[in-house]
N, C-alpha and C positions, 0 to 999 in steps of 0.2 A: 693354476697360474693365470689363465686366461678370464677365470671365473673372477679373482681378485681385480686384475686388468679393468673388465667390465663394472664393477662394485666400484673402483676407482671415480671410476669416468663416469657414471649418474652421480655419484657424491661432487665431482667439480661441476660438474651439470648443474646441481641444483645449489652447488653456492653462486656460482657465475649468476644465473639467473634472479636468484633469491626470491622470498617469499611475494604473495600476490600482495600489491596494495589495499589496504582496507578503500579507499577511495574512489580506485578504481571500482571497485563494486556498488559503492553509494550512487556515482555517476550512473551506473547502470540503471540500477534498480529506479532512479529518478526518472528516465529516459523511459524505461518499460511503464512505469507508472502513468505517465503523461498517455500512453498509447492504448491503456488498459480500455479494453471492452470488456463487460462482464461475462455476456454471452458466450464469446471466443474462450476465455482466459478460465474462469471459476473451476467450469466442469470440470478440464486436464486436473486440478488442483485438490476440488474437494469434494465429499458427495455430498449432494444437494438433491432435493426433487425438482419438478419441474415448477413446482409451486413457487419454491423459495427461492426458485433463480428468478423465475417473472415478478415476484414482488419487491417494486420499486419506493415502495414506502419507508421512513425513517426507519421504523420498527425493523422493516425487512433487513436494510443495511445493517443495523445491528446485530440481528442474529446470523449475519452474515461473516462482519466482524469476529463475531468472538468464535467461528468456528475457523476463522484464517487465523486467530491467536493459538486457539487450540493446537491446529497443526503445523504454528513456527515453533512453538515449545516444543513438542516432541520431536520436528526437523533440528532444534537447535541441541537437542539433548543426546541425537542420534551423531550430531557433528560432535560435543565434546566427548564421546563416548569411543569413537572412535568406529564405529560400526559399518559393518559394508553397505548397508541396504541408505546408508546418508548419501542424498543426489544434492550435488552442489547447486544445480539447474533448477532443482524443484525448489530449493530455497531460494532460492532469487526470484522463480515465480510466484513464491509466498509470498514475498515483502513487496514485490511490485505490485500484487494483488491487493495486499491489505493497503498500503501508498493509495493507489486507486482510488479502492472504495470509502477510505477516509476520505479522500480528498472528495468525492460524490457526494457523502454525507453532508462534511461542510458547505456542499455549493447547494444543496436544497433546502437543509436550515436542519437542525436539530426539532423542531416545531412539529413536523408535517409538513408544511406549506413551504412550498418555493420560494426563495427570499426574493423581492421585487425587483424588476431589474430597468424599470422604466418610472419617470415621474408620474404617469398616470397610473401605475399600480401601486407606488407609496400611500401609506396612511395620510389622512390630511389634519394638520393641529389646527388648535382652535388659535391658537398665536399666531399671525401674521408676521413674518420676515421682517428684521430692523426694528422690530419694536419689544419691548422688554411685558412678558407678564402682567406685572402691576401695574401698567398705564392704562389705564382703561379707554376702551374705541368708542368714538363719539359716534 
């Protein structure tokens, strides 16, 4: 009787409450992503050497990448699967990690090269400002 009681009462529990927001998690994982250090963050997450964690190059970031996709797919596959060993934690730290390192990727340029971030580091054209191409400079 007591046993049913208890069964009752997490069942109104958990409709009272109801399910998490998927939004609530996006905000998260946004928030963690903004804070991601590599150094801090990668190793809890994934195995690396010490090589691939120092290497700051585009290249680097990609092979980076596709081993934080690696281990969302299988975190995601362990969530629909229903499986004990699924840490709700470590996937949020997946996604905030991979968020990160995209976002690093993008700020350095896909290239190699730092994208410029001051008028003296811009390329300089041969066209002069206000004036069209085809005109030719006296």
């Amino acid at each position: 009787m007591a046993k049913q009681a208890a069964h009752r009462s997490r069942r109104g529990i958990e409709a009272e409450l109801g399910a998490p927001r998927p939004d609530m998690f996006t905000a998260m994982v946004e928030v963690e992503a903004r804070a991601y250090v590599r150094d801090r963050d990668l190793p809890r997450l994934i195995a690396l050497s010490p090589r691939e964690l120092a290497d700051q190059s585009p290249k680097g970031s990609l092979l980076i990448l596709s081993k934080l996709r690696r281990a969302l797919r299988a975190e995601r596959r362990r969530a629909r699967a229903g499986h004990w060993s699924y840490d709700l934690n470590r996937h949020l730290g997946l996604m905030s990690a991979y968020k990160g390192e995209l976002a690093r990727l993008n700020r350095t340029g896909r290239g190699g090269a730092a994208q410029p971030t001051s008028e003296a580091d811009k390329p300089r054209n041969s066209v002069t400002p206000g004036r069209s191409p085809s005109v030719p400079s006296r």
